[in-house]
Phi, psi and omega in degrees: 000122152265158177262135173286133166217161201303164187265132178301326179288096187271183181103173193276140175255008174327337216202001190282134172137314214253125214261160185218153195244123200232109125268027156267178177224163151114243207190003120320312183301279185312298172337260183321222224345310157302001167256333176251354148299313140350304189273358160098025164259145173310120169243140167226157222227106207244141306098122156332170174271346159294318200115194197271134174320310176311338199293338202279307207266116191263126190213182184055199195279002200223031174037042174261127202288068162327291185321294169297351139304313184284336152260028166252006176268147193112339203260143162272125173265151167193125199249165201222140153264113210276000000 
């Protein structure tokens, strides 16, 4: 038998190295990015200096942009003034 050993890095390495630039807005764009952030790529997340739209819709007891977690995690933010 031999042994096998593990990658130091956890998360899939399917995608590690590749960096991906995420301008999109509305909830398709930010989605497909977050699936390839998922697959182990860097994404930065480029946004007005208002913030992301999703940011505005706030919800539950803890007043939180449920959406825009779910498709922003993972993500490096940098907002740019257009």
């Amino acid at each position: 038998m031999t042994a096998t050993t593990e990658s130091a890095e956890p998360g899939p390495a399917f995608l590690r190295g590749v960096r991906v630039l995420d301008v999109t807005g509305a909830l398709a764009g930010p989605y497909c990015t977050t699936i390839l952030s998922d697959l182990g790529a860097d994404v930065l997340k480029i946004e007005p200096v208002k913030g992301d739209g999703m940011r505005a819709r706030r919800m539950g007891p803890e007043r939180r942009s449920i959406p825009f977690d779910l498709t922003h995690r993972d993500k490096q933010s940098l907002a740019v003034d257009t």
